[in-house]
ROSE-4610 file (N, C-alpha, C; in Angstrom, 1 decimal, always signed):
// ROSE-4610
residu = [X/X/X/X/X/X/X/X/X/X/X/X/X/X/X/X/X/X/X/X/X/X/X/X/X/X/X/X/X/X/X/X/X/X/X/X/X/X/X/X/X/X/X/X/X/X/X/X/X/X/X/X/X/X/X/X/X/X/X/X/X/X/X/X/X/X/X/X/X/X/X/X/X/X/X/X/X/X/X/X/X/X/X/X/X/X/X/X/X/X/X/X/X/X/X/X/X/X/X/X/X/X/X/X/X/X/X/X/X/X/X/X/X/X/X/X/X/X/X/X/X/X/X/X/X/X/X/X/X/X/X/X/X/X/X/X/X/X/X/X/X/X/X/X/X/X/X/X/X/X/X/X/X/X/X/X/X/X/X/X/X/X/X/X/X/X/X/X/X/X/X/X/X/X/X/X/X/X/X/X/X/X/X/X/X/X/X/X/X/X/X/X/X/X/X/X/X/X/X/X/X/X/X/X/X/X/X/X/X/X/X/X/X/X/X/X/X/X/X/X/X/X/X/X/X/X/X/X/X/X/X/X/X/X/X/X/X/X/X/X/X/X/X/X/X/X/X/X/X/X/X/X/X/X/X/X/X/X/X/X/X/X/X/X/X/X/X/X/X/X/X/X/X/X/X/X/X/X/X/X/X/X/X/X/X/X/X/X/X/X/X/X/X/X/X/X/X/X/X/X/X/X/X/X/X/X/X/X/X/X/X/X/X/X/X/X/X/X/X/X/X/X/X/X/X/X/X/X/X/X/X/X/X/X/X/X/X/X/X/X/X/X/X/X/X/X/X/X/X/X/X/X/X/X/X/X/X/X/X/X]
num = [1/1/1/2/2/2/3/3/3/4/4/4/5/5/5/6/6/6/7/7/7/8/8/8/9/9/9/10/10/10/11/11/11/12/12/12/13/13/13/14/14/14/15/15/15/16/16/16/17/17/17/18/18/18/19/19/19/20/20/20/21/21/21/22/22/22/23/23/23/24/24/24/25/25/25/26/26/26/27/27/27/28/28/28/29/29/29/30/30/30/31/31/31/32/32/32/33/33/33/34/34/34/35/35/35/36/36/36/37/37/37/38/38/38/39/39/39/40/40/40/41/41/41/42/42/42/43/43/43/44/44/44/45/45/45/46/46/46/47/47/47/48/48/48/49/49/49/50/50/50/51/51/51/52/52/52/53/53/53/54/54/54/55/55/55/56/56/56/57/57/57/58/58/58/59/59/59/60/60/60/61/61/61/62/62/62/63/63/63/64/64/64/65/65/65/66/66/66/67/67/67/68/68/68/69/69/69/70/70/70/71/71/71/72/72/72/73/73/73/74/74/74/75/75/75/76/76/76/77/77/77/78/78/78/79/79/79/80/80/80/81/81/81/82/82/82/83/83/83/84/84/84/85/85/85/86/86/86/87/87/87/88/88/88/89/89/89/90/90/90/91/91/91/92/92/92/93/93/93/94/94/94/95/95/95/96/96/96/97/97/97/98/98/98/99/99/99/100/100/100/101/101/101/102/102/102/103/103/103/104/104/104/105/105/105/106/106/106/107/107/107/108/108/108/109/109/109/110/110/110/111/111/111/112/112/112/113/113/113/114/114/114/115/115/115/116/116/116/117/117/117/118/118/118/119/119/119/120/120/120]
x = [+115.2/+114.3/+113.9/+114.6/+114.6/+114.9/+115.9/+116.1/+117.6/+118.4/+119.4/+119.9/+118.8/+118.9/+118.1/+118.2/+117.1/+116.6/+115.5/+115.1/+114.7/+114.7/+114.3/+113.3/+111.9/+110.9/+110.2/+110.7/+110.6/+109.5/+109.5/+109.0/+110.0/+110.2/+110.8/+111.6/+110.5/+110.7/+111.2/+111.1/+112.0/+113.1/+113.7/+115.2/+115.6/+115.8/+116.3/+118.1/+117.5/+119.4/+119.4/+120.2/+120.5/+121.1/+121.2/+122.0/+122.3/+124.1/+124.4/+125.1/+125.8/+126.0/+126.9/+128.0/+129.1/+129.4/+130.5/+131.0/+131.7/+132.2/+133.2/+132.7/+131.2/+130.9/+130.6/+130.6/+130.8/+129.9/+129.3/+127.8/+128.3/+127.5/+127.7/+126.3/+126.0/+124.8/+125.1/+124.5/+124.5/+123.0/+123.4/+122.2/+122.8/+121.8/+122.4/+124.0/+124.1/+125.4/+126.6/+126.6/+126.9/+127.2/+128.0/+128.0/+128.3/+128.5/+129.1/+129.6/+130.5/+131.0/+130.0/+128.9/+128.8/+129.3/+130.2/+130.8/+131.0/+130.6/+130.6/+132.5/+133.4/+134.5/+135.3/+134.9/+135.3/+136.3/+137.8/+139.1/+139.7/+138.7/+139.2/+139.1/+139.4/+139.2/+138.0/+137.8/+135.9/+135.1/+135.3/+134.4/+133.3/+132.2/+130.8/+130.8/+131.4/+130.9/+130.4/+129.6/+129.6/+130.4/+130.8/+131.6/+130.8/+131.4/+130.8/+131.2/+130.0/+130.2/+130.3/+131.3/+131.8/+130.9/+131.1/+130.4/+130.9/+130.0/+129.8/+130.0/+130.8/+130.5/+130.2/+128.8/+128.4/+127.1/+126.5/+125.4/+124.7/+124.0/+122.9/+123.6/+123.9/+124.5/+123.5/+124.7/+124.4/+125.0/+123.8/+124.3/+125.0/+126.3/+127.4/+128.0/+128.1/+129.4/+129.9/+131.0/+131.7/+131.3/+131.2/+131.0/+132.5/+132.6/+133.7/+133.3/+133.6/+132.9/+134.6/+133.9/+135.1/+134.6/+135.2/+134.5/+135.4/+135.1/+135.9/+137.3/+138.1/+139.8/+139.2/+140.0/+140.1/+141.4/+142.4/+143.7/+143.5/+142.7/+142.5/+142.2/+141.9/+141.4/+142.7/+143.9/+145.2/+145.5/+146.9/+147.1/+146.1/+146.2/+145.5/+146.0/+145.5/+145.9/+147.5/+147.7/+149.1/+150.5/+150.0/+150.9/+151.4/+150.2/+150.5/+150.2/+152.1/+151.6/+150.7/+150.3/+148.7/+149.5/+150.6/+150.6/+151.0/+151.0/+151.0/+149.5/+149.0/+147.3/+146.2/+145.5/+144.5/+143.4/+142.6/+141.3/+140.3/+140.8/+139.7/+139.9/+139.2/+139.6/+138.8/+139.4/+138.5/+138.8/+137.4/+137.5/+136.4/+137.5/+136.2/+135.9/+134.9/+134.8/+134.9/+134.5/+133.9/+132.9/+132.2/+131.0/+129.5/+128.4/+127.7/+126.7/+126.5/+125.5/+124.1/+123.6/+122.5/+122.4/+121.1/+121.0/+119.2/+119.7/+117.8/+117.9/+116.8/+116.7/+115.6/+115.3/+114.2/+114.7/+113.3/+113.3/+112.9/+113.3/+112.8/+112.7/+111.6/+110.5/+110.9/+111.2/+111.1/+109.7/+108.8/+107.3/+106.8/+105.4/+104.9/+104.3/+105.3/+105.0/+105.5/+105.3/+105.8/+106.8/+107.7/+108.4/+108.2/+108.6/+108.1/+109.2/+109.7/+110.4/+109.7/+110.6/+110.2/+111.4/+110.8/+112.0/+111.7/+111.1/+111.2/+111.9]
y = [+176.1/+175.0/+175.0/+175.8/+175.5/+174.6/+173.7/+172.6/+172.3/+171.9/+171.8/+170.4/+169.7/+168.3/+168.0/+168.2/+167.6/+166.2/+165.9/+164.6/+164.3/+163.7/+163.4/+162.2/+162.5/+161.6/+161.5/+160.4/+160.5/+159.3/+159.1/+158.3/+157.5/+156.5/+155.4/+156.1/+156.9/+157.3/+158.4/+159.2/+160.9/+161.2/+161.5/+162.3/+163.0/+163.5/+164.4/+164.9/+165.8/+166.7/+167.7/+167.4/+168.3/+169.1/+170.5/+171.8/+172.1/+171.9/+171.9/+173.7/+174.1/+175.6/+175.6/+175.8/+176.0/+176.8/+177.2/+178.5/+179.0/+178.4/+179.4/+179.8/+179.7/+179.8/+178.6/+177.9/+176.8/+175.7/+176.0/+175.1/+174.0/+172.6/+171.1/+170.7/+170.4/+169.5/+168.0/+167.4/+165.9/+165.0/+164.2/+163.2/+161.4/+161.0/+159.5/+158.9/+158.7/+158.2/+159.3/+160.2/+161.3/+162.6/+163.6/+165.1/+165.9/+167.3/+168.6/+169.7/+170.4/+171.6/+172.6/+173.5/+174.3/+175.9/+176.2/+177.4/+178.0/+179.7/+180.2/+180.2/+179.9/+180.8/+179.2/+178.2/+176.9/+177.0/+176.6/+175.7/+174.6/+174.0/+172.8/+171.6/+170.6/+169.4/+168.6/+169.1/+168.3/+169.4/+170.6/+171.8/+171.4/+171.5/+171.9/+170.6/+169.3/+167.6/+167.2/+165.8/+165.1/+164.2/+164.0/+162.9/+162.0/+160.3/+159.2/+159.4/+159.8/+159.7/+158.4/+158.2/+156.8/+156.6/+157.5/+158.0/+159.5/+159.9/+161.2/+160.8/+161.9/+162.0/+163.3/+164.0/+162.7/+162.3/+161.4/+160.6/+161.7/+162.6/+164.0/+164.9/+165.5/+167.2/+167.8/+168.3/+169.0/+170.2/+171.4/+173.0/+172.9/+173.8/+173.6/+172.9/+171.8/+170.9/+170.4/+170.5/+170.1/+168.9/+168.6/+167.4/+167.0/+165.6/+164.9/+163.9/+164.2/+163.7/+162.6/+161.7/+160.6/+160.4/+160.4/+160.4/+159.7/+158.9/+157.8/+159.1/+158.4/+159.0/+160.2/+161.1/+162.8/+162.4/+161.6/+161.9/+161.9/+161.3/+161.4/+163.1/+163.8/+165.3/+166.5/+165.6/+166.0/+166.2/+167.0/+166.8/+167.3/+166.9/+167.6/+168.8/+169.1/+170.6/+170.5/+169.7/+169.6/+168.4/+168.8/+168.6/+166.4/+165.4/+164.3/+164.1/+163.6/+162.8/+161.8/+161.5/+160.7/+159.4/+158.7/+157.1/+157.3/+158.2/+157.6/+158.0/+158.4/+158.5/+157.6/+157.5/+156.6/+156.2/+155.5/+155.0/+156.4/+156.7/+158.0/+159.4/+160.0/+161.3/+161.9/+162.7/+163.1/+164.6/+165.2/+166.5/+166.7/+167.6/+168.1/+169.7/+169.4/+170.8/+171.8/+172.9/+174.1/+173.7/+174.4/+173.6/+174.3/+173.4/+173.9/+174.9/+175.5/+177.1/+176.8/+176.2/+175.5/+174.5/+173.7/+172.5/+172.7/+172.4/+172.7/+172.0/+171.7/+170.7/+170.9/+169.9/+169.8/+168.6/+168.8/+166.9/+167.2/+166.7/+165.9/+164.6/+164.0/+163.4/+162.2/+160.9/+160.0/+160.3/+160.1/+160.0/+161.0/+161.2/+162.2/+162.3/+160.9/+161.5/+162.5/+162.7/+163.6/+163.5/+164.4/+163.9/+164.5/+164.4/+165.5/+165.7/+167.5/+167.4/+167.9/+166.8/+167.3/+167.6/+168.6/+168.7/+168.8/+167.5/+167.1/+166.7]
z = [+110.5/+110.8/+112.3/+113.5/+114.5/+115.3/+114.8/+115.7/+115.7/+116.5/+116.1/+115.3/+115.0/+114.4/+113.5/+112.1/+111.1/+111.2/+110.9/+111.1/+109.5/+108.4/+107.2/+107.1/+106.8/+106.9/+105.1/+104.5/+102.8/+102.4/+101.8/+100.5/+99.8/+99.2/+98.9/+98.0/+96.8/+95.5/+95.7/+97.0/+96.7/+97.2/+96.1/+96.5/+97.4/+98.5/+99.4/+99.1/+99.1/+98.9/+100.0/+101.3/+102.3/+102.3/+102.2/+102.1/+103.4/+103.5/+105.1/+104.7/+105.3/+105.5/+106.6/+106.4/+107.3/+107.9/+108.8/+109.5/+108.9/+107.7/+107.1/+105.6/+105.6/+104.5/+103.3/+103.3/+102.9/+102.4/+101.2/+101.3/+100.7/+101.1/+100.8/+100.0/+99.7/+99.2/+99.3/+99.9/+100.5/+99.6/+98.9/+98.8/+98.9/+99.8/+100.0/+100.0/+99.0/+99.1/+98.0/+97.8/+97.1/+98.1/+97.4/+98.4/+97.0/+97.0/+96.3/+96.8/+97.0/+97.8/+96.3/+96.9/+95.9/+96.2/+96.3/+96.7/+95.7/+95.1/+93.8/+93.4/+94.9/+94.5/+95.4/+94.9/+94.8/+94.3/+94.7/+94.8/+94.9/+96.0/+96.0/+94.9/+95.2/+94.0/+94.0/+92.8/+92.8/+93.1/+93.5/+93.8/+93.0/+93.3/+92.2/+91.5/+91.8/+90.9/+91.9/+91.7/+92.5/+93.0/+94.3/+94.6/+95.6/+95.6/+96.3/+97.4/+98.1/+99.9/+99.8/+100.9/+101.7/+103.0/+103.7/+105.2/+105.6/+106.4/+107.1/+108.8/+109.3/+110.8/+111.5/+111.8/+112.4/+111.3/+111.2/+110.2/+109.8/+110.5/+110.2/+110.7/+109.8/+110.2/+111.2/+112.3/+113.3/+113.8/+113.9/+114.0/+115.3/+115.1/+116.2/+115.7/+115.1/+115.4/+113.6/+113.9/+112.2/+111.8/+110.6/+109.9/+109.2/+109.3/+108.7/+107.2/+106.2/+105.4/+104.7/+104.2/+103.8/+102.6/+101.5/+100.0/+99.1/+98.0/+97.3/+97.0/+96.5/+96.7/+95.2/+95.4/+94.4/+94.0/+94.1/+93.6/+92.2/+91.4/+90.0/+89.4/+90.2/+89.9/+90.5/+90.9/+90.8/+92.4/+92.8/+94.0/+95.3/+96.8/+97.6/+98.1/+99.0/+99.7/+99.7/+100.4/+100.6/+100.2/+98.5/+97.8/+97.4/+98.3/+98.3/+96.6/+96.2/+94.8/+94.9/+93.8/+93.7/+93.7/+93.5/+94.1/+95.2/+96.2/+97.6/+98.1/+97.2/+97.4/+98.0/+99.2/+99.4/+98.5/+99.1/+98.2/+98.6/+99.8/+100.2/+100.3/+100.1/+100.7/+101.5/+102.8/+103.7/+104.0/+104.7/+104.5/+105.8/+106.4/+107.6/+107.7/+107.9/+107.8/+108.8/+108.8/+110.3/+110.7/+111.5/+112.8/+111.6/+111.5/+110.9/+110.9/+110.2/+111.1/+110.4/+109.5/+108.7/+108.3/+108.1/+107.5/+107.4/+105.6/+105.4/+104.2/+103.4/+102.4/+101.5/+100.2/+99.3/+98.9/+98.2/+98.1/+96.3/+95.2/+94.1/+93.9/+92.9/+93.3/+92.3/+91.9/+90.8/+90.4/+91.0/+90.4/+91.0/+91.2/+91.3/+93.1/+94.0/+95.5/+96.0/+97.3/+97.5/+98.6/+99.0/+100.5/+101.7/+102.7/+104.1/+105.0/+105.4/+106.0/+107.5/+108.5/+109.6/+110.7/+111.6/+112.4/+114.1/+114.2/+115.4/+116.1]
């Protein structure tokens, strides 16, 4: 994109799904209030579903710097990395990642507008 900061300029009606790209390899797909780890050789919990973003830090992924994503609680999809039984489980679960090396996107449409990405 050339920039080290996407800017997202839409339409009411269009979808945007952000494809962030990590340092360790690591693709996310971000839409609104939603995320997905799509990694073909996904482990973790929830790999490749959607789960309910809570909040991201920082708000717009930014190249260089890790993103911290907080997402409604995974203990239902069994233990975390390290082994917490699921009733001492929070409502959240958070996951940060490595520093980002891409962030690029597409938009699908409800109707037939269109969306625009810019990167100013």
């Amino acid at each position: 994109m050339g920039c080290n900061t996407a800017r997202w300029l839409l339409r009411r009606d269009a979808v945007l799904t952000v494809i962030v790209t990590t340092e360790s390899g690591s693709v996310y797909e971000i839409e609104s209030t939603r995320v997905r780890r799509v990694n073909p050789d996904a482990t973790k919990r929830g790999d490749g579903d959607w789960q309910e973003l809570l909040t991201m830090f920082p708000k717009t992924p930014t190249v260089g710097h890790p993103m911290l994503l907080v997402m409604k609680s995974l203990a239902h999809l069994g233990q975390d990395d390290y082994g917490t039984p699921r009733e001492l489980a929070s409502g959240e679960t958070t996951r940060r990642t490595t520093p980002v090396v891409e962030v690029s996107g597409s938009t699908g449409q409800e109707s037939s507008s269109k969306g625009q990405l810019s990167d100013e």
